[in-house]
MARKOL-843980 format. One record per residue (C-alpha): x, y, z; residue in one letter. Coordinates in nm, 3 decimals. Example, Ala and Ser with C-alpha at 12.3 -4.5 7.8 and 13.67 -1.06 7.14 Angstrom:
BEGIN
<<1.230,-0.450,0.780>,'A'>
<<1.367,-0.106,0.714>,'S'>
***
This chain:
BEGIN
<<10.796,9.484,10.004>,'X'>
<<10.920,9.551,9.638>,'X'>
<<10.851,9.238,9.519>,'X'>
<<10.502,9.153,9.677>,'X'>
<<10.383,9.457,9.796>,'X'>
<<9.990,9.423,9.792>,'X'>
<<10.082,9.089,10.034>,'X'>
<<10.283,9.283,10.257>,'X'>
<<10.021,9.542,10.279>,'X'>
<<9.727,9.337,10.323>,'X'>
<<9.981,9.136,10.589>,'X'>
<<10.082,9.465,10.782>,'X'>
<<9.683,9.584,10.827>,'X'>
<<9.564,9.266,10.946>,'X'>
<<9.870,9.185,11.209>,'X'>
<<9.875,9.551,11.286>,'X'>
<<9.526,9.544,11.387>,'X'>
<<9.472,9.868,11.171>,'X'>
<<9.177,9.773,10.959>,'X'>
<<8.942,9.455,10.862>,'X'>
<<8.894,9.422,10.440>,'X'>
<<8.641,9.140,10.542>,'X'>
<<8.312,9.316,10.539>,'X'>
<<8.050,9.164,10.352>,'X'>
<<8.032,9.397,10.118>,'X'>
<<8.310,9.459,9.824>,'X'>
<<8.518,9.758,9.905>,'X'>
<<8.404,9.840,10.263>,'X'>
<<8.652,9.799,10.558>,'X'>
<<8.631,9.800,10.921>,'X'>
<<8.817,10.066,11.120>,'X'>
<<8.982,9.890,11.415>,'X'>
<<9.069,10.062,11.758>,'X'>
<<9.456,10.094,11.674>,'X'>
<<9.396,10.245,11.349>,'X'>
<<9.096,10.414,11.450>,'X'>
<<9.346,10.623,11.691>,'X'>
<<9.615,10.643,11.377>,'X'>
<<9.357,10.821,11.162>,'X'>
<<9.239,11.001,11.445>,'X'>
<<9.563,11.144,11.499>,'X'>
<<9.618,11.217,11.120>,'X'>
<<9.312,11.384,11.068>,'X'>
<<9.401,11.618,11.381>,'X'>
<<9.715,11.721,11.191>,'X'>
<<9.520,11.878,10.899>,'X'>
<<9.244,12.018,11.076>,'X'>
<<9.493,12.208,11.319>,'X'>
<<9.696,12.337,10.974>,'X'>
<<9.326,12.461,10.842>,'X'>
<<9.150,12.608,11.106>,'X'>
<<9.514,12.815,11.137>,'X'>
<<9.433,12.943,10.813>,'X'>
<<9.084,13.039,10.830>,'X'>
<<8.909,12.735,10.768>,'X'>
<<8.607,12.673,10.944>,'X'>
<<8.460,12.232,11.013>,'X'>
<<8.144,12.168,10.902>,'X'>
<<7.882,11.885,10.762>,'X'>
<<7.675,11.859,10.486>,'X'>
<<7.416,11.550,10.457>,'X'>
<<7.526,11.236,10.272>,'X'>
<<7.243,11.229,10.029>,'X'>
<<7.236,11.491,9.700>,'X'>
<<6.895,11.537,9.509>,'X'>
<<6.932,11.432,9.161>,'X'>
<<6.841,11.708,9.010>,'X'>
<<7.099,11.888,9.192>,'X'>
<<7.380,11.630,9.121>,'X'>
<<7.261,11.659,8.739>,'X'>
<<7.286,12.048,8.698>,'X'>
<<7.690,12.070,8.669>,'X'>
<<7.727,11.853,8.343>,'X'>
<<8.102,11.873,8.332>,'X'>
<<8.123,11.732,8.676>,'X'>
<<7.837,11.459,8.616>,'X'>
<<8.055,11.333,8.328>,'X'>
<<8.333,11.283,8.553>,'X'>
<<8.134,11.074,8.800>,'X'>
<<7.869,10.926,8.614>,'X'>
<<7.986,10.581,8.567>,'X'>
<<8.086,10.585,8.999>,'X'>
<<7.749,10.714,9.180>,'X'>
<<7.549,10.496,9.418>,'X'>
<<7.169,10.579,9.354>,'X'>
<<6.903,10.579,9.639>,'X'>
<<6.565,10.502,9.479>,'X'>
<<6.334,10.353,9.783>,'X'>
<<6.250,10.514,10.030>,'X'>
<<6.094,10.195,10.278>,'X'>
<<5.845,10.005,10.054>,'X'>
<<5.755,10.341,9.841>,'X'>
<<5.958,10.406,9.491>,'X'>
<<6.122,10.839,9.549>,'X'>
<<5.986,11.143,9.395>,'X'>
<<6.356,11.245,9.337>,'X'>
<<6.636,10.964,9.276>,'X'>
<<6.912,11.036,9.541>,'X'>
<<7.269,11.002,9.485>,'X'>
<<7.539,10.921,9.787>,'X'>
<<7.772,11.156,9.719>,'X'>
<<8.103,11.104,9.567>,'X'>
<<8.220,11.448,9.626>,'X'>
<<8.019,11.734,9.774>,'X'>
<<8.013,12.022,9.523>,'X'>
<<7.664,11.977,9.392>,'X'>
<<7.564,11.919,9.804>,'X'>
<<7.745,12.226,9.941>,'X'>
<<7.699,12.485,9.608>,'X'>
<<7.356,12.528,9.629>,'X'>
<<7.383,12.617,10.017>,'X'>
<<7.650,12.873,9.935>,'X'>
<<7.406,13.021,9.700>,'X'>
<<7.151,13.090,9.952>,'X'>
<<7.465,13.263,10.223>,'X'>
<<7.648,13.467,9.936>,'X'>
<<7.478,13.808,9.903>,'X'>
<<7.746,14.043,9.905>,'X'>
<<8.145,14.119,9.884>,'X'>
<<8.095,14.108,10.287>,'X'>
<<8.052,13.782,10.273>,'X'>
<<8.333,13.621,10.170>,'X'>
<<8.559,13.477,10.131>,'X'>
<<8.374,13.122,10.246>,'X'>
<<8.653,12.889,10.379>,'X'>
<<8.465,12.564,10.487>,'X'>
<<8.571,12.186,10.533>,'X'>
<<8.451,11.849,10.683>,'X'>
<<8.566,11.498,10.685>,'X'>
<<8.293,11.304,10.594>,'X'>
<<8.270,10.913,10.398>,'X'>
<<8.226,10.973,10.040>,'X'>
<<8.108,10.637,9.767>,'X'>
<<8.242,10.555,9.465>,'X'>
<<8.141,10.244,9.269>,'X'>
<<8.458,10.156,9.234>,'X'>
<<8.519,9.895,8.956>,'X'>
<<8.880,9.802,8.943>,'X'>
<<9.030,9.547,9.241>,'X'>
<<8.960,9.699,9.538>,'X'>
<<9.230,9.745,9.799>,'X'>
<<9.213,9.899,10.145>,'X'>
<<9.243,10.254,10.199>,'X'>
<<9.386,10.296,9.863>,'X'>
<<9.131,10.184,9.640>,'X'>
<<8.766,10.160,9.808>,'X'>
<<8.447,10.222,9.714>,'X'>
<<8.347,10.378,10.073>,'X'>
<<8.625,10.649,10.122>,'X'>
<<8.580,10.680,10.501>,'X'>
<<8.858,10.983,10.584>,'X'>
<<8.773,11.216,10.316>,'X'>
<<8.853,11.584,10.393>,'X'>
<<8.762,11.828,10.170>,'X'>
<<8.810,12.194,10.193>,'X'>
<<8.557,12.410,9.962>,'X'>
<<8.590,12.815,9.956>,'X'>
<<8.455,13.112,9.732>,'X'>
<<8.626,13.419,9.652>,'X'>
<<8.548,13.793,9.526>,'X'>
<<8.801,13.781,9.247>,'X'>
<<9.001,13.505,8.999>,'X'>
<<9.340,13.675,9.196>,'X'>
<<9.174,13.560,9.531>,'X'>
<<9.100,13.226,9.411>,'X'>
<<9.460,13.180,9.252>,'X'>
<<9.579,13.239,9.629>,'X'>
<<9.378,13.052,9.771>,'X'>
<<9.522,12.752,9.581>,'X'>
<<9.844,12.869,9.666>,'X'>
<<9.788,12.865,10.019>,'X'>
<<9.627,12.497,10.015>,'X'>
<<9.979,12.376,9.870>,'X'>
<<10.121,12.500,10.108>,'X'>
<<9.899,12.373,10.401>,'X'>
<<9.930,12.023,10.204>,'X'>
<<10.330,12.024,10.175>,'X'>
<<10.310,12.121,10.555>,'X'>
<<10.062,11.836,10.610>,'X'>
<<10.273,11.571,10.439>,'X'>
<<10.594,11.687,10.583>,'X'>
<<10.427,11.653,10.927>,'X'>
<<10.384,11.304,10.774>,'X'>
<<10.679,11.246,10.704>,'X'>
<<10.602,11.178,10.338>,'X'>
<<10.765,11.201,10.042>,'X'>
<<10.568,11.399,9.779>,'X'>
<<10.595,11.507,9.404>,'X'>
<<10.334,11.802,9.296>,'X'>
<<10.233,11.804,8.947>,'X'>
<<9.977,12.030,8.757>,'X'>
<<9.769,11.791,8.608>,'X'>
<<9.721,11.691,8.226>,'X'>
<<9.363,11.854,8.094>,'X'>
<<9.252,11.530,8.009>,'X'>
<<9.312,11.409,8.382>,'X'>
<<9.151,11.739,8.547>,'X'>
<<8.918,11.734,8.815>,'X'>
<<8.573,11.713,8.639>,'X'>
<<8.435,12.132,8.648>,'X'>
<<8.747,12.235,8.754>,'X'>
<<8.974,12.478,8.488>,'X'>
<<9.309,12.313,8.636>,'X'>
<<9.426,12.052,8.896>,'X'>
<<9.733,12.013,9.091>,'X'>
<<9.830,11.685,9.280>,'X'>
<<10.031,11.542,9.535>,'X'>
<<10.201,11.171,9.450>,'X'>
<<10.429,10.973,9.671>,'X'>
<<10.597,10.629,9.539>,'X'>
<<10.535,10.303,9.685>,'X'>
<<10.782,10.046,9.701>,'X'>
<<10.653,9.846,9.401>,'X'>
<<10.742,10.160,9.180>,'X'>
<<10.385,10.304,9.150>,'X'>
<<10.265,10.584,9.246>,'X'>
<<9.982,10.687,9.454>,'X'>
<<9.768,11.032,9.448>,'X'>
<<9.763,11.164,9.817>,'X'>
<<9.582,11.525,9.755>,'X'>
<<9.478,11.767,9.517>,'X'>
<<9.385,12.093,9.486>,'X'>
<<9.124,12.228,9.209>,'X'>
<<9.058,12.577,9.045>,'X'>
<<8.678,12.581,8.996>,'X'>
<<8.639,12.924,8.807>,'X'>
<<8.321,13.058,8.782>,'X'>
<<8.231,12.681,8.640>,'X'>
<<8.019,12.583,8.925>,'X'>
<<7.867,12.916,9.072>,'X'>
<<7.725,13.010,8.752>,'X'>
<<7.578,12.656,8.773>,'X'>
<<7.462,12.706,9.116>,'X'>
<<7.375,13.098,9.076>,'X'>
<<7.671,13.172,9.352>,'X'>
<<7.601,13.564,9.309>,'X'>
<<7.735,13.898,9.523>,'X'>
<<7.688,14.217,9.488>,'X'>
<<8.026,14.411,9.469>,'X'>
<<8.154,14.736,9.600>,'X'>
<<8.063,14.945,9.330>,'X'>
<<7.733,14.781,9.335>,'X'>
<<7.778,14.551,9.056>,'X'>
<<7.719,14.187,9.046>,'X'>
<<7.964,13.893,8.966>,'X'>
<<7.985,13.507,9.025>,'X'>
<<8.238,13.390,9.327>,'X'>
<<8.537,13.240,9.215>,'X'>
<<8.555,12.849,9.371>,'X'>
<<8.872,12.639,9.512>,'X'>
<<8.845,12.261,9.635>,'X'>
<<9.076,12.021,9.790>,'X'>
<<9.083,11.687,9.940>,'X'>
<<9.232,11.421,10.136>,'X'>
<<9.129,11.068,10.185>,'X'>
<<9.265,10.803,10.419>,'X'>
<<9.552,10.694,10.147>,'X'>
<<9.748,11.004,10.336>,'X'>
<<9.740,10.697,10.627>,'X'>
<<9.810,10.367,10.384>,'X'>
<<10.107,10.620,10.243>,'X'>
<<10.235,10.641,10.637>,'X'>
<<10.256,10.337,10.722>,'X'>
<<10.409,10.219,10.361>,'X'>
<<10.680,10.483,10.291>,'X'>
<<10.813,10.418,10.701>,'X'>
<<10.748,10.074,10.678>,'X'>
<<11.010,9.738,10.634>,'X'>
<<10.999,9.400,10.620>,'X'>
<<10.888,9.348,10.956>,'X'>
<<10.580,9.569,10.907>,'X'>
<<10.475,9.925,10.984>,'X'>
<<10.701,10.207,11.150>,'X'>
<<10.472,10.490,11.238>,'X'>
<<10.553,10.830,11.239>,'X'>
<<10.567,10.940,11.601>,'X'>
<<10.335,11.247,11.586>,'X'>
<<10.039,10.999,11.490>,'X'>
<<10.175,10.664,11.667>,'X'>
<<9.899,10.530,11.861>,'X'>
<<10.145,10.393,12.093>,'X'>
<<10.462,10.623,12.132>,'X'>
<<10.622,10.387,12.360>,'X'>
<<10.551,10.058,12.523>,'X'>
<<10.722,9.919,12.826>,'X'>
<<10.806,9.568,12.898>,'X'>
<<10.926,9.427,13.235>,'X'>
<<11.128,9.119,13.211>,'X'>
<<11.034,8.927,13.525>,'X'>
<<11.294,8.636,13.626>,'X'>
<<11.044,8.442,13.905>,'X'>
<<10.881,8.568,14.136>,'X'>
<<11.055,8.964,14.108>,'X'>
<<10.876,9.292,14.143>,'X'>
<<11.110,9.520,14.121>,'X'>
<<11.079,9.508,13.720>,'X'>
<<10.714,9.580,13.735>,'X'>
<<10.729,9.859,14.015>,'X'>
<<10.969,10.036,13.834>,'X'>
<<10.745,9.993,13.447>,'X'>
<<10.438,10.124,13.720>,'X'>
<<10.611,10.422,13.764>,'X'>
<<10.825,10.528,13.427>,'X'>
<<10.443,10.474,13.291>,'X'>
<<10.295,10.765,13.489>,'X'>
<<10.611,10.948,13.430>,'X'>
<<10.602,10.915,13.063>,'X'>
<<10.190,11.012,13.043>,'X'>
<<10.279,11.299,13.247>,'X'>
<<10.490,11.417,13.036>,'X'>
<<10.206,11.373,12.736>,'X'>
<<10.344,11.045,12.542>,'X'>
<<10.143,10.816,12.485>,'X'>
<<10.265,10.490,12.676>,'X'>
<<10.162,10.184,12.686>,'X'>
<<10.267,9.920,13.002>,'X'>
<<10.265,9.541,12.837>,'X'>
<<10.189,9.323,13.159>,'X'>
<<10.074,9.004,12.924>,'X'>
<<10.198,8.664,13.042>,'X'>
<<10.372,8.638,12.729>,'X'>
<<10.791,8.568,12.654>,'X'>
<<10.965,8.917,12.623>,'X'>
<<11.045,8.839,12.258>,'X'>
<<10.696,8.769,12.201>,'X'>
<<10.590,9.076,12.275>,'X'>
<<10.872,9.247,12.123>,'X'>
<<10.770,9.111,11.811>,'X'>
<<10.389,9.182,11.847>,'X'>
<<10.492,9.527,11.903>,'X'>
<<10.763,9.576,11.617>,'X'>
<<10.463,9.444,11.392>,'X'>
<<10.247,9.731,11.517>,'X'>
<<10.484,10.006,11.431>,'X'>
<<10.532,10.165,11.801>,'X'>
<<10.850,10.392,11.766>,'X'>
<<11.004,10.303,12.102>,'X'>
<<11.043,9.968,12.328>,'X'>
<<11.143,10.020,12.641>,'X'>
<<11.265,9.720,12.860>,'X'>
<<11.294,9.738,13.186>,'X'>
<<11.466,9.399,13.385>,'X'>
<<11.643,9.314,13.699>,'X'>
<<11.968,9.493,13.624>,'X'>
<<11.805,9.838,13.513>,'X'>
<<11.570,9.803,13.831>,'X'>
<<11.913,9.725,14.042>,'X'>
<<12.113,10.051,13.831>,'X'>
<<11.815,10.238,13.782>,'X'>
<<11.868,10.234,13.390>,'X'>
<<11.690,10.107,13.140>,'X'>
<<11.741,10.026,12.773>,'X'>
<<11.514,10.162,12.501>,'X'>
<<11.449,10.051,12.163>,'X'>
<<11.412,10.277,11.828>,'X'>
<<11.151,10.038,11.593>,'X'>
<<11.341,10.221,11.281>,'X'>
<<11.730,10.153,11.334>,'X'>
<<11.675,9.880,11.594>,'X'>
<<11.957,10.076,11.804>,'X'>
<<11.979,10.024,12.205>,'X'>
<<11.995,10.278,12.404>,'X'>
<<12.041,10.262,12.764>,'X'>
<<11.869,10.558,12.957>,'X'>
<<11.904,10.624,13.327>,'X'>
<<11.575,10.665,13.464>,'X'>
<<11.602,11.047,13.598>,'X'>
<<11.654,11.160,13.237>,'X'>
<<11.367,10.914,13.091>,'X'>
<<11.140,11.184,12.987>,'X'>
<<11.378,11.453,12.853>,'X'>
<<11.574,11.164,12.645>,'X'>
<<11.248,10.997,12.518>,'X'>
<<11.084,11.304,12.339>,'X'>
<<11.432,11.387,12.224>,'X'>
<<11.451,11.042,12.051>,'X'>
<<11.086,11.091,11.942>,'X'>
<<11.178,11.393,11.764>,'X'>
<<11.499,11.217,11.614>,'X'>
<<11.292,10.998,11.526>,'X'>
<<11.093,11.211,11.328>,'X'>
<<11.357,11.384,11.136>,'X'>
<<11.534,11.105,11.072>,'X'>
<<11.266,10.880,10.895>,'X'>
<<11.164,11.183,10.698>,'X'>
<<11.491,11.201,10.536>,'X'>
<<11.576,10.822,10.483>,'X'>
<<11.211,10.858,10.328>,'X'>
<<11.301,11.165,10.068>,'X'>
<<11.615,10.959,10.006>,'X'>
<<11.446,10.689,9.868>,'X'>
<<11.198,10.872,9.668>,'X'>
<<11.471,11.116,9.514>,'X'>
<<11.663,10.780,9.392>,'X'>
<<11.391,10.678,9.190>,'X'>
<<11.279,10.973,9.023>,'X'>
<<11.475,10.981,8.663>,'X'>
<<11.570,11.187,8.404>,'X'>
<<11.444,11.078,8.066>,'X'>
<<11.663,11.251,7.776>,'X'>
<<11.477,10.999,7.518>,'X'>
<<11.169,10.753,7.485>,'X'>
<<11.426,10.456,7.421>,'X'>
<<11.553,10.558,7.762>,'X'>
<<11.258,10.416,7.919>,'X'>
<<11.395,10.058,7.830>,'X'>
<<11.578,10.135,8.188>,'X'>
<<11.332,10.222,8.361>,'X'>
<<11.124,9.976,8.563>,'X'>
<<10.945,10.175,8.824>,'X'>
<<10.970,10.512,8.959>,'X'>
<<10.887,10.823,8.823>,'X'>
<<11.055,10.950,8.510>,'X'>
<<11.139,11.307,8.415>,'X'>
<<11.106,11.440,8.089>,'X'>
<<11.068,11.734,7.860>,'X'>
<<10.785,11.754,7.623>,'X'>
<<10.679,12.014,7.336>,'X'>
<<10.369,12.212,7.367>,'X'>
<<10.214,11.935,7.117>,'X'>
<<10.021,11.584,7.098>,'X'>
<<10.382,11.440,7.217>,'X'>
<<10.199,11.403,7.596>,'X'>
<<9.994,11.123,7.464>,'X'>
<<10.204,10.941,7.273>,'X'>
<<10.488,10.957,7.532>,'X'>
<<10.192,10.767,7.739>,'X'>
<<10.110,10.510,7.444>,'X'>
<<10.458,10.383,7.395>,'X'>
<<10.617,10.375,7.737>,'X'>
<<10.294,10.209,7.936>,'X'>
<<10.353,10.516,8.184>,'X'>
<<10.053,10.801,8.312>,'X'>
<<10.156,11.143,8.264>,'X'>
<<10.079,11.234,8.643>,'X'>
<<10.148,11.615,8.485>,'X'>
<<10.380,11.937,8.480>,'X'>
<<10.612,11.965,8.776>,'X'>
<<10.510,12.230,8.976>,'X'>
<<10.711,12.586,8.934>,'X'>
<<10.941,12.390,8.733>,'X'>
<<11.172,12.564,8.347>,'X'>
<<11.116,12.354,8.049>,'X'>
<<11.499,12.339,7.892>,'X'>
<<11.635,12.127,7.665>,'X'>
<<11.436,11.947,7.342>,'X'>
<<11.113,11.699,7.370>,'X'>
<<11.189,11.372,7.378>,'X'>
<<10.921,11.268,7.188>,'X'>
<<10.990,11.405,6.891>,'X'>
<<11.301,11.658,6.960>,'X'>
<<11.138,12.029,6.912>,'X'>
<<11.205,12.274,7.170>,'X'>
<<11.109,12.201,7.526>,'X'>
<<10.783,12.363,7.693>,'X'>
<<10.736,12.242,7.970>,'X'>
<<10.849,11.957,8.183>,'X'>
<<10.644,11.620,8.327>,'X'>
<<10.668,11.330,8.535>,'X'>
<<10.534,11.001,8.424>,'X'>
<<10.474,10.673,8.614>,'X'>
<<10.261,10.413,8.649>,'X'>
<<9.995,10.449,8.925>,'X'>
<<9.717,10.330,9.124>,'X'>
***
């Protein structure tokens, strides 16, 4: 995985049935069933944690007016050289160009303009999950660089006050930590550089995890809008005291390289090792039949209704295949648990299960089947959470000096800058992206650029 990573990936999505890059059109995937269920069951995570806090699902047409999209000229900058234009409508040239949107501000801004009247209300907490297009003109990948992002939740809301607003993006941390812990993935959050900040936004915080080739990948982020946009979109309420102010505007988004960033962090040689919570299979059986016995396939009959009764999601593998052929097909599809089920557990009414992370046997007797399978699903759980951490926290690295970089590789790096131009040079003479300041973090220590007093301290890495 270290060494060839973008074959491994492009390996585990094909054999894993997950997704199909072969579209005829650069950039655009196919969604098969099995990961159609794995982003099914991601997505479900996050809109649980929002609606908990308020948030309310809607949908907001694909196409944006020009003359909309153009009215917010710091965001337009940002996305200029990315938008997909609609010109014809049939045979007939438009009135008004249309753009597909890349992100829905200048769609959704101009609604909330028309609902805002007063301090009564707001706050607006909206979201939806809707495909977003970006022209996207590096080498595509799936699900981590496409121009069709096809899982893209974003949350948009509008405040009373700047204090509101500054909570708000508080609380979308935390519903993002929660989220990726769910997940089971490993995360760094950074403040973002100004010259990397979301395009209208007055700051930007991020979530990266690390890939095993030692770059990093953005997973979220969460943006302070300011006034900038409703004093674009004349977002207006009348206050209390009967005065009249702009809203104050959060964002924050998601896209389906939450799911690439599952099955990579989890995942080995063999392939992917999915999370149980969003495992489309959480356990398959598979009877080992020696002629003409049924004893093996009675029994996998009935620990399958057991198991569905008990809400896992089983799966009963009945091919006319070899038992290690389907062991394999299933260890290359990332289900948690195997259970096999032969002559001798039918005979002592025991049968041996499989964890897809640690390989380890375990023989279970079939009256405690239920209770010991959601314990080990759980185990599971904590377990590959903390083996992912592990490996995350071993290759993030102090940096005392730039010469120390000559050790470093991959990975993120950890250093302390001065309040100064040191940021950029850091970037031109290591090769690295300052991915930004580390959230709630003390500057100590001197710059290592150019050995003033420390003001702050950022991680660096390379990154997709």
């Amino acid at each position: 995985m270290e060494d060839s990573f973008g074959e491994w990936f492009s390996r585990v999505i094909r054999e894993a049935e997950i997704m199909d890059p072969r579209y005829p059109v650069k950039g655009l995937c196919v969604w098969l069933p099995y990961g159609m269920k794995l982003r099914n069951l991601v997505i479900s995570i996050i809109r649980r944690l929002l609606e908990e806090r308020g948030h309310h699902e809607v949908l907001f047409p694909l196409l944006i007016p020009e003359d909309a999209f153009n009215r917010e000229a710091e965001h337009i900058r940002g996305f200029e050289n990315e938008v997909y234009w609609v010109t014809r409508g049939g045979g007939e040239e438009l009135d008004v160009k249309l753009v597909l949107r890349p992100t829905s501000e200048t769609s959704m801004y101009p609604m909330f303009a028309l609902w805002v009247r007063s301090h009564a209300d707001l706050p607006i907490k909206v979201f939806q999950v809707v495909s977003v297009f970006r022209h996207e003109t590096k080498m595509t990948k799936p699900m981590i660089r496409v121009r069709e992002v096809t899982t893209f939740k974003e949350a948009h809301t509008a405040h009373s006050t700047r204090e509101e607003a500054e909570a708000q993006v508080r609380e979308a941390v935390e519903i993002y930590r929660k989220f990726f812990d769910e997940l089971g993935i490993p995360y760094v959050i950074t403040k973002r550089p100004e010259w990397d900040t979301f395009a209208g936004a007055e700051y930007s915080i991020a979530f990266d995890t690390l890939l095993p080739d030692g770059k990093t990948l953005q997973i979220g982020t969460v943006h302070n809008l300011g006034q900038n946009f409703s004093k674009v979109f004349g977002i207006e309420f009348q206050k209390p005291d009967g005065g009249h102010d702009h809203v104050y505007q959060t964002c924050y988004g998601i896209s389906e390289r939450v799911i690439a960033a599952a099955i990579v962090v989890h995942g080995d040689e063999l392939g992917p090792c999915l999370p149980p919570k969003v495992a489309p299979i959480q356990v398959v059986i598979v009877p080992i039949v020696f002629k003409d016995e049924r004893e093996p396939t009675e029994l996998s009959h009935a620990l399958l209704q057991e198991l569905e009764r008990g809400g896992i999601r089983a799966h009963l593998d009945l091919r006319n295949l070899r038992p290690g052929n389907k062991f394999y097909y299933w260890e290359r599809r990332g289900v948690p648990i195997r259970i096999e089920v032969g002559p001798k557990e039918a005979r002592w009414r025991k049968v041996t299960a499989v964890r897809r992370d640690t390989r380890k046997r375990i023989e279970i007797p079939i009256e405690e089947l239920l209770d010991k399978i959601k314990t080990l699903l759980v185990e599971m759980e904590v377990e590959m959470k903390k083996r992912a951490w592990d490996k995350l926290n071993e290759r993030v690295r102090k940096v005392g000096k730039l010469d120390d970089f000559e050790k470093i590789t991959g990975g993120i790096a950890k250093m302390s800058l001065c309040g100064g131009g040191c940021a950029r040079e850091a970037e031109e003479r290591t090769g690295f992206k300052i991915l930004g300041e580390e959230l709630d973090s003390k500057p100590s220590g001197r710059c290592a650029v150019c050995g003033r007093a420390a003001e702050r301290t950022v991680l660096m890495a390379r990154s997709y």
